[in-house]
VOTORFI-942083 format. One record per atom (N, C-alpha, C, O): residue in one letter; z, x, y. Coordinates in steps of 0.1 Angstrom, whole numbers. Layout:
# residues N
A; Z; X; Y;
...
This chain:
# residues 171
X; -1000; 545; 883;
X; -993; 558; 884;
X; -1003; 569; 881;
X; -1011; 566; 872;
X; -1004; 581; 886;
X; -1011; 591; 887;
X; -1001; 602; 885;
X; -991; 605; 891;
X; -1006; 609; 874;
X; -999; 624; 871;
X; -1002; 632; 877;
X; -1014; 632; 882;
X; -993; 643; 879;
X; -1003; 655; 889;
X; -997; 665; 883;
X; -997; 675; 890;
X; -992; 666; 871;
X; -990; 679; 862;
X; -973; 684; 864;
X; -967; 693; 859;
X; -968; 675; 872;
X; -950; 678; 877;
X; -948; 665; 875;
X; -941; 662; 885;
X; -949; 655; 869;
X; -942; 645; 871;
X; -956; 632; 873;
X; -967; 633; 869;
X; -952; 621; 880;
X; -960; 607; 882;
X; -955; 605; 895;
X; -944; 608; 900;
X; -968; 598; 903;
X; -967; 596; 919;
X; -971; 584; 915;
X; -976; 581; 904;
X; -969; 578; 923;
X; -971; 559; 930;
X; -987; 558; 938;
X; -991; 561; 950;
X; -993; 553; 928;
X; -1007; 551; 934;
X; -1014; 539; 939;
X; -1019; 531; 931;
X; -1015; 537; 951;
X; -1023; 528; 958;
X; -1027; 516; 943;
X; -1031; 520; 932;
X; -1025; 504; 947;
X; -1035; 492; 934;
X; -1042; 485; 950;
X; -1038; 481; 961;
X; -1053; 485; 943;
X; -1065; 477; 953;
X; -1065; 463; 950;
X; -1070; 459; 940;
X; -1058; 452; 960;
X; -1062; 440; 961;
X; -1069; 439; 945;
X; -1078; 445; 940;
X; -1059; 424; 940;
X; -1064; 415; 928;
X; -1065; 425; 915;
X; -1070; 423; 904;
X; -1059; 433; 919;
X; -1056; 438; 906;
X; -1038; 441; 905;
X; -1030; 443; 914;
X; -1037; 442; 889;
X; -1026; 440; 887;
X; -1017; 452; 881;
X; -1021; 457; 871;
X; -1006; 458; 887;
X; -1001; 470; 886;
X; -996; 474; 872;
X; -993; 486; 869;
X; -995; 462; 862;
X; -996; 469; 850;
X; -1004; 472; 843;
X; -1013; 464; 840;
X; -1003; 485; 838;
X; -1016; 488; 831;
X; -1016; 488; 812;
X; -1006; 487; 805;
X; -1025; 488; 809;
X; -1026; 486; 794;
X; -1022; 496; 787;
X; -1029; 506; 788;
X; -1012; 498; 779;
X; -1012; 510; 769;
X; -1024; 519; 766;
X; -1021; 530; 763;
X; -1035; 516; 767;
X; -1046; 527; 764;
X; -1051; 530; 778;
X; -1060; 538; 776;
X; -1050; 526; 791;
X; -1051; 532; 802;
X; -1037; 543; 804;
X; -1038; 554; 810;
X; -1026; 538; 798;
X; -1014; 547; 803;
X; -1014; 563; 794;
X; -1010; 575; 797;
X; -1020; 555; 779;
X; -1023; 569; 770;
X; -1037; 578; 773;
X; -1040; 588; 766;
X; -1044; 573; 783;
X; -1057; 576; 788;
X; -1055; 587; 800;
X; -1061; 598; 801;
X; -1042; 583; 810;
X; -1040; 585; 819;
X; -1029; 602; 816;
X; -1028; 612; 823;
X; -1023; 599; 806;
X; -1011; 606; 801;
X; -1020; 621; 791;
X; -1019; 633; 794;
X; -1028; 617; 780;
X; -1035; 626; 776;
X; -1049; 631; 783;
X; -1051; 643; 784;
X; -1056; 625; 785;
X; -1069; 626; 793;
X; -1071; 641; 793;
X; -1067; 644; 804;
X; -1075; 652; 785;
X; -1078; 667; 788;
X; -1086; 669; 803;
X; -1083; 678; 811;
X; -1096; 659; 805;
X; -1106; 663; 814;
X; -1097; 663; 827;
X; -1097; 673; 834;
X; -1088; 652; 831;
X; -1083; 651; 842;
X; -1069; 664; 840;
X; -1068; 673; 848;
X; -1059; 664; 826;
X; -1052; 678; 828;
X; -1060; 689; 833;
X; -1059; 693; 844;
X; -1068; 694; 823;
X; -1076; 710; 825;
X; -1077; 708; 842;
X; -1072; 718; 848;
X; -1082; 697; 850;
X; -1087; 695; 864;
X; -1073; 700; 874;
X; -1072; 710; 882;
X; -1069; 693; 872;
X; -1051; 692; 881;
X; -1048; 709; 875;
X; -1047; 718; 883;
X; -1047; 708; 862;
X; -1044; 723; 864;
X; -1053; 737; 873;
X; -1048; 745; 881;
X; -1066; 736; 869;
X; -1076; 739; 872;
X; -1074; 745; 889;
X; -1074; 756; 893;
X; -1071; 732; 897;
X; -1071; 728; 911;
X; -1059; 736; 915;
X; -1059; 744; 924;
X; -1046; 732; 905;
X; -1031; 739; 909;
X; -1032; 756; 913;
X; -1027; 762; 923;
X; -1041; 761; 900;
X; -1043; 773; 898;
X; -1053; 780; 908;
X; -1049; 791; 912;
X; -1066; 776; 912;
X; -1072; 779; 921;
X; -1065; 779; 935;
X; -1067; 789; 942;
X; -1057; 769; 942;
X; -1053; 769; 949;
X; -1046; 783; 954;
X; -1048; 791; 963;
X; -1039; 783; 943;
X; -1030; 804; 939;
X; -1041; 810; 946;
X; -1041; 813; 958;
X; -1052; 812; 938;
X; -1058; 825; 942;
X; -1069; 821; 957;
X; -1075; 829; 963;
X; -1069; 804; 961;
X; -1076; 804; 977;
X; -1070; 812; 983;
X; -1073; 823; 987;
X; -1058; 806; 984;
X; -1047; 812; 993;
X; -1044; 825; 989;
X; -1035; 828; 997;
X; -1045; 836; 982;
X; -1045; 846; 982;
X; -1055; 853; 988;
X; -1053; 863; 994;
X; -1066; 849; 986;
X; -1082; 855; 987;
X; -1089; 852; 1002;
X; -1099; 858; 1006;
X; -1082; 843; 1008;
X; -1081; 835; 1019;
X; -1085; 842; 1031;
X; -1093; 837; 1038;
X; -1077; 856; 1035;
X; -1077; 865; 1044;
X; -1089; 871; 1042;
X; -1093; 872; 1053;
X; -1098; 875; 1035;
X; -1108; 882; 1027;
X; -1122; 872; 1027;
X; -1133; 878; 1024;
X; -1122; 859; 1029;
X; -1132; 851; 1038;
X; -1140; 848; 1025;
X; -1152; 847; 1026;
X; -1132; 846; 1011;
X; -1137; 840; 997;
X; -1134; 834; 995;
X; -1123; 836; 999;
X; -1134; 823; 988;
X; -1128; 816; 975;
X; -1129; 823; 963;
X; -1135; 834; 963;
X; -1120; 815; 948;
X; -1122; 822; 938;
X; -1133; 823; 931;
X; -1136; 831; 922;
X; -1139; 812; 937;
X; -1155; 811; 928;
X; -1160; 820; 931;
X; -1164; 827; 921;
X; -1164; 825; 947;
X; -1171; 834; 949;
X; -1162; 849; 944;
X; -1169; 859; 942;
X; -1153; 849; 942;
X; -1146; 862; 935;
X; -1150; 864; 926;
X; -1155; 874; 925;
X; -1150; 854; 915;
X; -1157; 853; 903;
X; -1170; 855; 896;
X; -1173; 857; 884;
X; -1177; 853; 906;
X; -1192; 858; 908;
X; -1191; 873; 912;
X; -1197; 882; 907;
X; -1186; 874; 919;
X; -1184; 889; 921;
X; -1185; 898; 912;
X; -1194; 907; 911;
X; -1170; 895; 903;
X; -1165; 902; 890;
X; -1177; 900; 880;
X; -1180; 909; 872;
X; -1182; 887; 881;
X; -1187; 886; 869;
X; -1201; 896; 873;
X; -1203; 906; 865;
X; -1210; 895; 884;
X; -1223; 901; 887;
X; -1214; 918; 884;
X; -1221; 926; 878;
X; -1202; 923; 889;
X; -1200; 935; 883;
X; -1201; 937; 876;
X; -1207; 948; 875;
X; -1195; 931; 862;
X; -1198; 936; 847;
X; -1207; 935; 845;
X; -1210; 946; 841;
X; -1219; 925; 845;
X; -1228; 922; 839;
X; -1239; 926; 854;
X; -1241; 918; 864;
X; -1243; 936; 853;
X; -1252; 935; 867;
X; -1267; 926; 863;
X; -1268; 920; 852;
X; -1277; 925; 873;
X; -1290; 916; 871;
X; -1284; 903; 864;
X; -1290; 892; 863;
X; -1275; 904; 861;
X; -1276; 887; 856;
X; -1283; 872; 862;
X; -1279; 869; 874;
X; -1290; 866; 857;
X; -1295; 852; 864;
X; -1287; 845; 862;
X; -1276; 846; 857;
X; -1300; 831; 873;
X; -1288; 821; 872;
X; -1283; 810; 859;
X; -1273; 804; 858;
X; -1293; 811; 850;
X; -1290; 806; 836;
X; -1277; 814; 831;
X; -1268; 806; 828;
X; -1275; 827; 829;
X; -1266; 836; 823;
X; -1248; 831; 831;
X; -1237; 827; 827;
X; -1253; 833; 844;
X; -1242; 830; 851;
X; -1234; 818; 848;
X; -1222; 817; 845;
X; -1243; 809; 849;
X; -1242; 796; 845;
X; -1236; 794; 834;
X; -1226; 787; 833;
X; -1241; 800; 822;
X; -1236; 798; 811;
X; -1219; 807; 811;
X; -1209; 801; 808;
X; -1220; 816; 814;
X; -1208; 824; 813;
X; -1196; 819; 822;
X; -1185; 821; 816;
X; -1195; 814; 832;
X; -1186; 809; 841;
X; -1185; 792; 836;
X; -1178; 785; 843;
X; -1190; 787; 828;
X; -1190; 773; 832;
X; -1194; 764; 841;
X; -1191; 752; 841;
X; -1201; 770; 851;
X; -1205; 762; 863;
X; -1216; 757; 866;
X; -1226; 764; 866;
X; -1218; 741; 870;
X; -1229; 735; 873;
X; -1240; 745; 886;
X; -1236; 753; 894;
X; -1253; 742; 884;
X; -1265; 746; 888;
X; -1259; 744; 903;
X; -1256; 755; 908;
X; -1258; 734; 910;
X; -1251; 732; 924;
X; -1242; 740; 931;
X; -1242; 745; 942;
X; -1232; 740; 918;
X; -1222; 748; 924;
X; -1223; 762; 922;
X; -1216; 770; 929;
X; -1229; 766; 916;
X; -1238; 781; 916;
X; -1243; 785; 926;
X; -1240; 794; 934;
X; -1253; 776; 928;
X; -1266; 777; 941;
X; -1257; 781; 956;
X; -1256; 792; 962;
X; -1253; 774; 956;
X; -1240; 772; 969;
X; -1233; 782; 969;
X; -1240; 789; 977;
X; -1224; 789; 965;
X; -1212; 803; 960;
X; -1226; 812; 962;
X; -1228; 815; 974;
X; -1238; 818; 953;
X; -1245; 826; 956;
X; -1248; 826; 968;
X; -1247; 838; 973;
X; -1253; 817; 977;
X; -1260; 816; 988;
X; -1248; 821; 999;
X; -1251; 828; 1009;
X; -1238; 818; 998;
X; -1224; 821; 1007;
X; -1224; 840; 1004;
X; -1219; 848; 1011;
X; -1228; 841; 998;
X; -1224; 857; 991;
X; -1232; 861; 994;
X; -1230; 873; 997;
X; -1244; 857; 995;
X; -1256; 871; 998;
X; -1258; 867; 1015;
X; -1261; 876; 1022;
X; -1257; 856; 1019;
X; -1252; 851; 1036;
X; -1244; 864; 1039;
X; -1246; 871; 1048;
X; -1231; 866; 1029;
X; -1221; 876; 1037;
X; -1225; 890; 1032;
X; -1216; 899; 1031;
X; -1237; 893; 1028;
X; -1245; 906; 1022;
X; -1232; 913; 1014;
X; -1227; 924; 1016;
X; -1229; 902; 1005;
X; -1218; 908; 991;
X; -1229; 911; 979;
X; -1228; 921; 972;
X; -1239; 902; 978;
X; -1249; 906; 967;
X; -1260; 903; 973;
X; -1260; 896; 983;
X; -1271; 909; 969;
X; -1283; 905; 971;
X; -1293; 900; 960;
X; -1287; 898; 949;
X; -1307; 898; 961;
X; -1312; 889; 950;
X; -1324; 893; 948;
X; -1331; 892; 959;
X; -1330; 898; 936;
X; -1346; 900; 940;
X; -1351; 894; 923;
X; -1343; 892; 913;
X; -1363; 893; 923;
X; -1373; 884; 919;
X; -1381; 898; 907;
X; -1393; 901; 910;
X; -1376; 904; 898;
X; -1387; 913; 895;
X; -1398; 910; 889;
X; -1398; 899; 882;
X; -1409; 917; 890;
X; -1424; 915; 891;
X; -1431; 908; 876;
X; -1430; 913; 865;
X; -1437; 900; 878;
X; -1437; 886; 870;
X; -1431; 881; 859;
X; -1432; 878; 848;
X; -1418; 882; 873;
X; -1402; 871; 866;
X; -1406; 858; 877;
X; -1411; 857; 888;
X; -1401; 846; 866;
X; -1400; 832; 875;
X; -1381; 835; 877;
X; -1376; 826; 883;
X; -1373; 843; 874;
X; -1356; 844; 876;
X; -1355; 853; 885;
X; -1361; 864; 884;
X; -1349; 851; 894;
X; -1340; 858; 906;
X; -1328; 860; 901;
X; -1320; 852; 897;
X; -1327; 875; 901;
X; -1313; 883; 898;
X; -1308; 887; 910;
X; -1313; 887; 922;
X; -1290; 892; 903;
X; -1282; 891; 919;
X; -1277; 902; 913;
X; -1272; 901; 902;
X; -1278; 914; 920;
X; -1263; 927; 922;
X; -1259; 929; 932;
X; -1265; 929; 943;
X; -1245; 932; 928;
X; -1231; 932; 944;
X; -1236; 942; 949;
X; -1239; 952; 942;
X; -1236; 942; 962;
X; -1239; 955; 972;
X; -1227; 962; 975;
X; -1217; 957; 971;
X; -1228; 971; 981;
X; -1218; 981; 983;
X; -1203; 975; 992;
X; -1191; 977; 991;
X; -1210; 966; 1002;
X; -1203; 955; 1006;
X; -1192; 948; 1002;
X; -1181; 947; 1006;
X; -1201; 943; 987;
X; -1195; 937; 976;
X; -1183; 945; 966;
X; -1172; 941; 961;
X; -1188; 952; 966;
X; -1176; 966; 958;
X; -1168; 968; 965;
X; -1157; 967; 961;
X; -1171; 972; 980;
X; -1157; 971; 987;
X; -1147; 959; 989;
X; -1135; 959; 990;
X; -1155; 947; 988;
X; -1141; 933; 989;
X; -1137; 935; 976;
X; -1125; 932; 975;
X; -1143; 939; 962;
X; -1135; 932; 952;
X; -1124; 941; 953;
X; -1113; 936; 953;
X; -1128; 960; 957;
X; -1116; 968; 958;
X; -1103; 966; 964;
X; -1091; 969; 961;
X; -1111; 959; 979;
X; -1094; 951; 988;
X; -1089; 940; 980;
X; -1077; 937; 982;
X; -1096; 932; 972;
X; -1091; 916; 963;
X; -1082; 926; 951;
X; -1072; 920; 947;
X; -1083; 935; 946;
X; -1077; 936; 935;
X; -1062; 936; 936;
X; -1055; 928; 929;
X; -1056; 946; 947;
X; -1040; 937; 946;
X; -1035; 930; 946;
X; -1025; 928; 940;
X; -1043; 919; 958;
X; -1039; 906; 959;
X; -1037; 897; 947;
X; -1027; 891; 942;
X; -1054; 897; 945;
X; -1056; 894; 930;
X; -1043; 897; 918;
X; -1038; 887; 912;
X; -1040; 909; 917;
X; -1027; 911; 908;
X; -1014; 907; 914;
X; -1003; 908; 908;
X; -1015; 901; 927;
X; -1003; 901; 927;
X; -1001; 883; 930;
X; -990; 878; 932;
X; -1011; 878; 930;
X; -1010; 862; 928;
X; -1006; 859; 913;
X; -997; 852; 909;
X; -1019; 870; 902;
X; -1018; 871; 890;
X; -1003; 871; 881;
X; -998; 865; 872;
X; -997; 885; 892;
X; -983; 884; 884;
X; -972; 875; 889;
X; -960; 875; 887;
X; -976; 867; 896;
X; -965; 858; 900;
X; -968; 844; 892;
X; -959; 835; 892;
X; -979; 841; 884;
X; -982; 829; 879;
X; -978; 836; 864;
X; -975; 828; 856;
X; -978; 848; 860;
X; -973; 850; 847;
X; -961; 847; 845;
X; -957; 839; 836;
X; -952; 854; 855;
X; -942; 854; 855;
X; -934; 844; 854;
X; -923; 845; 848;
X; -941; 831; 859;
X; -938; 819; 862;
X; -939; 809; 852;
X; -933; 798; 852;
X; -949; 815; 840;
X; -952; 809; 825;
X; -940; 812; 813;
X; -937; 804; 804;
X; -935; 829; 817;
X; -921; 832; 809;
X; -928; 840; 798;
X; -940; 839; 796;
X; -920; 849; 789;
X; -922; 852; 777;
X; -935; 847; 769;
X; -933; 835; 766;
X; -948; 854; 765;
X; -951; 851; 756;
X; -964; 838; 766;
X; -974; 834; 760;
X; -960; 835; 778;
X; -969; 821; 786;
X; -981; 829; 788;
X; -989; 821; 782;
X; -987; 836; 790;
X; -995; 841; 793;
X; -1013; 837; 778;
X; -1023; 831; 777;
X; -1003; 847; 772;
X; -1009; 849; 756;
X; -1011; 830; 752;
X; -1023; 827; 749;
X; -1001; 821; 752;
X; -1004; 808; 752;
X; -1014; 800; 755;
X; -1021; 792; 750;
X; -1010; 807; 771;
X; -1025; 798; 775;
X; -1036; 800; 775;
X; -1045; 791; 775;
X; -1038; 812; 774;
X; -1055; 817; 775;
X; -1060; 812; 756;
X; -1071; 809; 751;
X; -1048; 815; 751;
X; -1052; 807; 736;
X; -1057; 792; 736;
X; -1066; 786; 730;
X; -1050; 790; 741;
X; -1049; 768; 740;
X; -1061; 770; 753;
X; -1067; 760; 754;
X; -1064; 777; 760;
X; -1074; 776; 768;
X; -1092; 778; 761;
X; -1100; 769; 761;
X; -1092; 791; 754;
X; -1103; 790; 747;
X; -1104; 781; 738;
X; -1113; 773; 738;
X; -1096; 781; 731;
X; -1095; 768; 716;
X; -1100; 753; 724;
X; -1106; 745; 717;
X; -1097; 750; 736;
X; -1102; 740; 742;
X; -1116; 736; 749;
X; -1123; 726; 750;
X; -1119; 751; 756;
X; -1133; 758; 761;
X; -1144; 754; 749;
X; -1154; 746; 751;
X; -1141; 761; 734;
X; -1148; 763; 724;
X; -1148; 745; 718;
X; -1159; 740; 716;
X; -1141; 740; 717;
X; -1137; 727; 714;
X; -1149; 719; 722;
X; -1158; 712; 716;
X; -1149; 720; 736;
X; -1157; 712; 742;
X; -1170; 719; 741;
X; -1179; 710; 741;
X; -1172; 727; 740;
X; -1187; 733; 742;
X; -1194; 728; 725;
X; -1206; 726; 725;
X; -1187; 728; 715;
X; -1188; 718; 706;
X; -1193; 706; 705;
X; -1203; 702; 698;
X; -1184; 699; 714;
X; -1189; 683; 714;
X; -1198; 682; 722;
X; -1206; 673; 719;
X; -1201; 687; 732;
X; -1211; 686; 741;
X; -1220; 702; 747;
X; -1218; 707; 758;
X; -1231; 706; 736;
X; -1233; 716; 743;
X; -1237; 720; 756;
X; -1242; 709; 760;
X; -1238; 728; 765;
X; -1247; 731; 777;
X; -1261; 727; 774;
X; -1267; 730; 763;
X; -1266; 719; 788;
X; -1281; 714; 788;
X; -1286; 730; 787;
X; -1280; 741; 787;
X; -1299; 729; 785;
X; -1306; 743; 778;
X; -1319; 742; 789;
X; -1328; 750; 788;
């Protein structure tokens, strides 16, 4: 059985193996943070593909956006660290973004780091993303109730900080 964050679905068993599973696979399967945070993760992005969808982004690349806004010149170490996101999946989302001349990237003069700021381009999609953006936003608050909001983003960092703990970022 496989959880998907609403309940348990009926999952495929592969030849020679046997459909019961062990108490510490079932409390493996039931608590497991990495696979919750994931399913949620996935539920929640989904929200904002499909909002952001018309606009020819995903949210990663939205997020790069916002983030290269606040923080302009930022590299790819900074980025990396700040978003949580592997070197790959960085590479990839940049490369789609300065493809659609949302940021561009230059190299300053005896830097080994390539920095990225949003082009004018770029300021204009986040400007058309912001209502959408708010208005995926207030339908997932809404949907958490009183007080859901403030919750999660609490049990969210306390989890963020928790893991960056046990396992820091490679350096």
């Amino acid at each position: 059985m496989i959880g998907d964050g609403c309940g348990t679905i009926a999952a495929p068993v592969p030849n020679g193996y046997s459909r019961g599973m062990s108490s510490g696979v079932k409390q493996m399967e039931r608590e497991c943070l990495a696979l919750q945070t994931a399913m949620t993760a996935r539920a929640i992005a989904r929200v904002y593909a499909t909002t952001m969808r018309p606009l020819g982004v995903g949210p990663t690349q939205f997020h790069l956006l916002g983030t290269l806004t606040l923080y302009p010149d930022f590299g790819m170490s900074e980025l990396s660290e700040m978003l949580v996101i592997d070197r790959s999946t960085l590479v990839r989302n940049l490369k789609l973004l300065e493809r659609d001349g949302l940021i561009e990237s230059n190299r300053p003069a005896g830097s080994r780091t390539k920095r990225f700021a949003v082009t004018d381009a770029g300021h204009a999609l986040i400007a058309t993303a912001e209502p959408l953006w708010q208005a995926a936003h207030r339908q997932l608050v809404a949907a958490l109730g009183p007080d859901g909001l403030d919750d999660a983003r609490g049990a969210l960092e306390r989890l963020r900080i928790a893991a960056r703990e046990v396992a820091p970022a490679d350096g």
